[in-house]
C-alpha positions in Angstrom: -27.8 -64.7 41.8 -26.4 -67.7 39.3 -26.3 -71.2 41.0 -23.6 -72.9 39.9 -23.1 -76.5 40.7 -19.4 -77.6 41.7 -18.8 -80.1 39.6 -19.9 -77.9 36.4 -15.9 -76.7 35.9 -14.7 -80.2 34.8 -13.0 -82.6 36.3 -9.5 -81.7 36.1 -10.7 -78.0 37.5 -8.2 -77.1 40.2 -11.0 -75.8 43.7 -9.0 -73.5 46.4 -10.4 -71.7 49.2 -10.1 -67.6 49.5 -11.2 -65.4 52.6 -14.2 -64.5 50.6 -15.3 -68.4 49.6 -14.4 -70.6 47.2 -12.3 -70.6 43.8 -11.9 -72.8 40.8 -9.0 -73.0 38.2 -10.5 -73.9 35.0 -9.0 -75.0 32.0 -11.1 -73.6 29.1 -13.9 -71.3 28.5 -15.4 -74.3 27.5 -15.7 -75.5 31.2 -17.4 -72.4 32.2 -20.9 -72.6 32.5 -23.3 -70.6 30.0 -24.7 -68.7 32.9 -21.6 -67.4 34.2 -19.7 -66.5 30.4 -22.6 -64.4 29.8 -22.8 -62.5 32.9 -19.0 -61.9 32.7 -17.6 -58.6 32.0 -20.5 -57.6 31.2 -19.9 -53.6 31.3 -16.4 -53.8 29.9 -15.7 -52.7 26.5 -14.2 -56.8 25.5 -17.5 -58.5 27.5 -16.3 -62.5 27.8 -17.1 -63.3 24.3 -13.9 -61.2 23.4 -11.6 -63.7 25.7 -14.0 -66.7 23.9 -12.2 -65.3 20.7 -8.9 -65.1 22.1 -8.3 -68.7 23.3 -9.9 -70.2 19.8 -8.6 -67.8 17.9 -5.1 -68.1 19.2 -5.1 -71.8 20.5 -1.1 -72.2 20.0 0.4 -68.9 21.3 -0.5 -68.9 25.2 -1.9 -71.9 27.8 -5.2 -70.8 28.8 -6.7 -70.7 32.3 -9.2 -69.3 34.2 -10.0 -68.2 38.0 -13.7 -69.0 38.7 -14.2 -66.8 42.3 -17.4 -67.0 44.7 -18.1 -64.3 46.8 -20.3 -66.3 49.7 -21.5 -63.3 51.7 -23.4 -61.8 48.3 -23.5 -64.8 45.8 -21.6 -62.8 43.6 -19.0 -64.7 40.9 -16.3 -63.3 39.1 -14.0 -64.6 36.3 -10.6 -64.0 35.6 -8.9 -64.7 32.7 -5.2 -65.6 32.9 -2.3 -67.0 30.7 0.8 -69.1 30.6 3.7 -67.7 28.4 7.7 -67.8 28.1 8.6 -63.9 28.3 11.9 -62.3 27.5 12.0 -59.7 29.7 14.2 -57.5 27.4 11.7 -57.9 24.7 10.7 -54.4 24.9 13.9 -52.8 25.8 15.8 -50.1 23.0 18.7 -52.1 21.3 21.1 -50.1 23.3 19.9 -51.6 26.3 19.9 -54.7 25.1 23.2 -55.3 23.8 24.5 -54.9 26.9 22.9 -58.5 27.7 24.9 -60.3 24.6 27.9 -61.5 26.3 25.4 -62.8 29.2 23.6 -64.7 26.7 26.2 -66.1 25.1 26.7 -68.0 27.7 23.4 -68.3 29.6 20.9 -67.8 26.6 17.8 -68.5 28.6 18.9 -65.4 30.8 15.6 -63.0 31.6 13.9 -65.5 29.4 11.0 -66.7 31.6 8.0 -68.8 32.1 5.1 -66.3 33.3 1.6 -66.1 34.6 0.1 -63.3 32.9 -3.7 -62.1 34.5 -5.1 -60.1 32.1 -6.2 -60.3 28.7 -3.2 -61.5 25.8 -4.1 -59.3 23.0 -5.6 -56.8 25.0 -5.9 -54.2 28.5 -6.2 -56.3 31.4 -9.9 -55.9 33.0 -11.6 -56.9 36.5 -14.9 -58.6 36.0 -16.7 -56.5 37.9 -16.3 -53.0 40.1 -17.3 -54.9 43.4 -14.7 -54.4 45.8 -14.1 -58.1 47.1 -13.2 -59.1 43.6 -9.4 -57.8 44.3 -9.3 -59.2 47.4 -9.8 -62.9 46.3 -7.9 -62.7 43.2 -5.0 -61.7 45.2 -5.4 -64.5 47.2 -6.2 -67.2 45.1 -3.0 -66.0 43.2 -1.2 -66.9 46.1 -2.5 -70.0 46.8 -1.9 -71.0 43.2 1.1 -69.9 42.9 3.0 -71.8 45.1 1.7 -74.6 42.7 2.3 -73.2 39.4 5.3 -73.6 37.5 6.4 -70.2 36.8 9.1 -67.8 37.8 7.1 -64.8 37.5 3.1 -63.5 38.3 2.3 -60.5 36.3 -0.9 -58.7 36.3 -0.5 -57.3 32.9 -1.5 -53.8 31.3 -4.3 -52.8 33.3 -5.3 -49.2 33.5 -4.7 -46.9 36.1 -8.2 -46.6 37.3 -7.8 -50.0 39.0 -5.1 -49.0 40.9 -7.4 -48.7 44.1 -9.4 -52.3 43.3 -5.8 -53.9 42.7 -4.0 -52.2 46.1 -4.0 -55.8 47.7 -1.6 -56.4 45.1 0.7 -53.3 45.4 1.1 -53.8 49.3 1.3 -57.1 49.4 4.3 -58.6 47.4 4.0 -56.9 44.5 5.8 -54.1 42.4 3.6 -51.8 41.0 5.3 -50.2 37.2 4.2 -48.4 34.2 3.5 -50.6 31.1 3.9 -49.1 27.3 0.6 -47.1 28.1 -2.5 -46.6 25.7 -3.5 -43.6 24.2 -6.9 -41.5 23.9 -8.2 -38.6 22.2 -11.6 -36.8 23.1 -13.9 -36.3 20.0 -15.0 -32.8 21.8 -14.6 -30.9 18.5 -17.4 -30.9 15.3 -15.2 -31.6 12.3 -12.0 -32.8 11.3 -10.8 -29.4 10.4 -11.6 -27.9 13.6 -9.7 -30.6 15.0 -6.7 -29.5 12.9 -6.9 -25.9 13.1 -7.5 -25.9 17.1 -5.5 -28.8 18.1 -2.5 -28.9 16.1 0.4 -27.1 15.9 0.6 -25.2 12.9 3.8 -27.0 11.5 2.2 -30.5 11.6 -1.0 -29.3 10.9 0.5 -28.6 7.5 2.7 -31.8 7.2 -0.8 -33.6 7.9 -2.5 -31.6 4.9 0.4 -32.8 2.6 0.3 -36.2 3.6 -3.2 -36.1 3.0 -3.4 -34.4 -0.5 -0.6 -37.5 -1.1 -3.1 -40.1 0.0 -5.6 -39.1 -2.6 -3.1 -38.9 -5.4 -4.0 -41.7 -8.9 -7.1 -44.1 -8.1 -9.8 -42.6 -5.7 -9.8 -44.7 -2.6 -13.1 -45.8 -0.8 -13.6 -46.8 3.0 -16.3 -49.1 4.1 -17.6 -50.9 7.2 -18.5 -53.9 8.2 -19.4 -55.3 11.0 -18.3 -59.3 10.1 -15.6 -59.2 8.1 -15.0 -62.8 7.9 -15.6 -63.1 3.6 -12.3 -60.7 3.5 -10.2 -62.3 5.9 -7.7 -64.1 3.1 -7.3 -60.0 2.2 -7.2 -58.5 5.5 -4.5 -60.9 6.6 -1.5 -60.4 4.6 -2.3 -56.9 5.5 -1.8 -57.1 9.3 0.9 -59.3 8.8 3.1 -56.9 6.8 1.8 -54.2 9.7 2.8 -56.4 12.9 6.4 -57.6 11.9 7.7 -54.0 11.1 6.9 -53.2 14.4 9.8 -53.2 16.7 8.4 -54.9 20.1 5.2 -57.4 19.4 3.2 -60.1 21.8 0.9 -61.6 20.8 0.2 -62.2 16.7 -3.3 -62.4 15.8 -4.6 -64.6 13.3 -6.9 -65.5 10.4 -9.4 -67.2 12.8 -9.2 -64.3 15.6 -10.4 -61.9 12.6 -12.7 -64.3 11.6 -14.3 -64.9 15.0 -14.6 -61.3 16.5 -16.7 -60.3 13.7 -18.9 -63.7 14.0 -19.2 -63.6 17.5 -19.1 -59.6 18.4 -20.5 -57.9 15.4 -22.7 -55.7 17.7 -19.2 -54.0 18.3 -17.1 -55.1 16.3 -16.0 -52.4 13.1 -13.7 -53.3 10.4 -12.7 -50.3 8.0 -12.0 -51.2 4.7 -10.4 -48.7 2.4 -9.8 -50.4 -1.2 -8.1 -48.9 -4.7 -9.2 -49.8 -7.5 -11.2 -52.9 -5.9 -8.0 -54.3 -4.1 -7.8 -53.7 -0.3 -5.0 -51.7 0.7 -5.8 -51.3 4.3 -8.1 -51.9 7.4 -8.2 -50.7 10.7 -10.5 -53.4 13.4 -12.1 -51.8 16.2 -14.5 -51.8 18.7 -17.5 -49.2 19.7 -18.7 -49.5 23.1 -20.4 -46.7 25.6 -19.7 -44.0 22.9 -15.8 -45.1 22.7 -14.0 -46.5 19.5 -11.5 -48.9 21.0 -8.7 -49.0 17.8 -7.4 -52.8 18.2 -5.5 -53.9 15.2 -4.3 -52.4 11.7 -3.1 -53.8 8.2 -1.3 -51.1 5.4 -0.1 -52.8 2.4 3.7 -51.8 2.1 5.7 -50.1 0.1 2.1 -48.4 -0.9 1.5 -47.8 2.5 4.7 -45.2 2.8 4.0 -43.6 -0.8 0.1 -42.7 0.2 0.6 -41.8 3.7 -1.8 -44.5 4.8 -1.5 -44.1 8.5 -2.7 -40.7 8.3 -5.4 -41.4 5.8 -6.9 -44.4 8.0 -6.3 -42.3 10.7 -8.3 -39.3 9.5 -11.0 -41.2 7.7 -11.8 -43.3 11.2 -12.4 -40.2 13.3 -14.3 -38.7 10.8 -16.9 -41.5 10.6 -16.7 -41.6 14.6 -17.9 -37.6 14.5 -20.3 -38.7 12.1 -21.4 -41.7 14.3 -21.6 -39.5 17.8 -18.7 -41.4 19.3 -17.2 -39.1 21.8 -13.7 -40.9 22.4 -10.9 -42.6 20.3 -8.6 -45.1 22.2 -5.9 -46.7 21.1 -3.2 -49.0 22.3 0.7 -49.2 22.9 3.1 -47.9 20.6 3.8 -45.8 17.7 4.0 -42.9 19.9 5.4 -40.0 17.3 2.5 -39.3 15.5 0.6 -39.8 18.1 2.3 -37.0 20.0 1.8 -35.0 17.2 -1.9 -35.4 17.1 -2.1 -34.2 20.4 -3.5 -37.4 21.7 -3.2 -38.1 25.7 -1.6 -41.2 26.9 -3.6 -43.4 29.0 -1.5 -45.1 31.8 -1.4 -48.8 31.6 -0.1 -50.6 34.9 1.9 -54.1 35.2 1.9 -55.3 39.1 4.8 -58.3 39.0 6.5 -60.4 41.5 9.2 -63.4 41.6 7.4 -66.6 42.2 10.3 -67.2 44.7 9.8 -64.8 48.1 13.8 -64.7 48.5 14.4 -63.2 45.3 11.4 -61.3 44.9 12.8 -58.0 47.1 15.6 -58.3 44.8 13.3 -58.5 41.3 11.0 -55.9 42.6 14.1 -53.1 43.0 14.9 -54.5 39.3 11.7 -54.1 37.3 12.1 -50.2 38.0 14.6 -50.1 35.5 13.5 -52.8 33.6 10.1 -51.6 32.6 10.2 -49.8 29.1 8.8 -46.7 29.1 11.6 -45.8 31.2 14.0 -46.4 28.1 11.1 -44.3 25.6 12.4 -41.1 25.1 8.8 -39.7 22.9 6.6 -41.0 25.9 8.6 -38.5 28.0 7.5 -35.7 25.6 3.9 -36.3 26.3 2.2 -33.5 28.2 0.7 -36.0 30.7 3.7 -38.3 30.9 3.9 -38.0 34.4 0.4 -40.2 34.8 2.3 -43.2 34.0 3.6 -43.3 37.7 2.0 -43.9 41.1 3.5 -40.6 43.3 
């Protein structure tokens, strides 16, 4: 039990009143007391230190808040991190789908352009606290309590996995449209080697693209891997890296920075695991992740192009990361959104991310909840449709 005096959130903290007791909206993770940031998400993969990183290492990007909740019948508290954002709501649409908005935007350019609460994490899966049941209960009321106050046009629960679809059912029976996000993607590390891997897993015509692109990788100056935990010294390297990575992607959110980089390592290095692969001295890529309960959470990556194309570096980052997780007994690789090709062909699995959204405005929501269905991308994805578990991604 954590006592918690009232007045420790600050005095422009925002105090409303759920079924379960009461609840604070607080500005920064500043005005969270010690106590509680340390107890918080404790058995999550990204424990509160992650979303400490987030909000200073991204100060400009999103308008942080957070829900401080009080269970009074077990003195329990709970956090919940959530965000201010404008969204375009096309933003991860194909270009053919798109298009067909132009001549509405010529003339209404803000059109499907939107200011948003976003609960969840911004450069990451959305996470509950806690597994105790009353949590979803009083977030979903607090949210609408404050969201008759907020200035936003939408409330989005955003990109949390399918295993909280029972915690989060206030929310999909009560006002809310339950859709599939871009989802994740996991392999199982249930083989010994890399080779076995290949020679069980794959089909025999990739399995021998992979070995080309492979042989390519190694072609000139031998290329060496390392890992660090802090990778902060590198950082001014590492950057330009991501950068050249994140804007050749075709749909992005948020856009980490020097400081994020700098921070996770600083503040997480118990999990945190950059890979470093360097020719002749000069880094060429690195992959950031995270190892937590035997699971290498894959969060960010950096190739330096056009080398990145003529050495297959995808592949060899790829392969050289799950060969040090055999190595290192982690039993799982998880991934996020996107890039879903190769990742069909290496037989990964997806793993079903969830959005729960409504219209801040009750007469229009019936209307915006009947949209979203076709709205949501991976509807418009043709290789998520491919995968042999694509059918997780929705709630029969």
């Amino acid at each position: 039990m954590t006592e918690i005096p009232c007045a420790g959130f600050g005095a422009d903290a925002l105090e409303l009143k759920t079924s379960r007791g009461p609840a604070w909206v607080v500005t920064s993770v500043e005005r969270i007391p010690v106590a509680l940031r340390e107890a918080a998400f404790a058995g999550r993969c990204r424990d509160f230190r992650y979303y400490e990183v987030t909000e200073a290492g991204l100060p400009e990007q999103f308008e942080y808040r957070y829900f401080v909740l009080r269970d009074e019948a077990s003195s329990d508290w709970a956090i919940q991190p959530f965000f201010f954002v404008h969204q375009d709501l096309l933003a991860g649409l194909p270009q053919s789908v798109r298009s067909l908005f132009t001549g509405i935007r010529k003339i209404w350019p803000g059109f499907l352009k939107l200011r948003m609460i976003m609960v969840g994490c911004a450069t990451a899966e959305g996470d509950l606290d806690h597994d105790r049941p009353w949590v979803g209960h009083a977030l979903h009321e607090v949210l609408e309590l404050y969201r008759r106050r907020a200035s936003a046009s939408l409330i989005l629960l955003k990109d949390f996995p399918a295993s909280y679809r029972p915690a989060l059912t206030s929310f999909s029976r009560n006002g809310y449209q339950l859709a599939p996000s871009m989802p994740a993607a996991r392999l199982e590390l249930d083989f010994a080697t890399f080779e076995e891997y290949m020679t069980e897993r794959l089909s025999k015509v990739f399995r021998k693209n992979l070995r080309r692109k492979l042989r390519a990788s190694e072609e000139g100056a031998a290329t060496q891997m390392e890992v660090l935990h802090d990778a902060s010294a590198i950082v001014d390297e590492l950057f330009p890296l991501y950068l050249q990575t994140h804007e050749r992607s075709d749909f992005t959110f948020e856009k980490l920075t020097p400081d994020f980089f700098r921070l996770i390592g600083q503040r997480m290095p118990d999990r945190a695991r950059f890979f470093i692969w360097r020719r002749e001295g000069r880094v060429i890529a690195f992959s950031l992740c995270l190892v937590h309960e035997g699971v290498l959470h894959d969060l960010a990556l950096g190739l330096e192009y056009p080398l990145a194309l003529e050495l297959s570096l995808y592949f060899r980052t790829w392969h050289d990361v799950i060969e040090w997780a055999l190595r290192n007994g982690i039993k799982a690789y998880h991934t996020g959104p996107l890039n879903y090709d190769p990742k069909l062909h290496l037989k990964l699995a997806l793993s079903p991310l969830d959005l729960y959204a409504r219209h801040n405005w009750s007469i229009i929501n019936p209307i915006f909840k009947l949209a979203i269905k076709y709205l949501e991308p991976t509807r418009h994805d043709k290789v998520i449709r491919k995968f042999p578990n694509a059918g997780d991604l929705y709630v029969r």
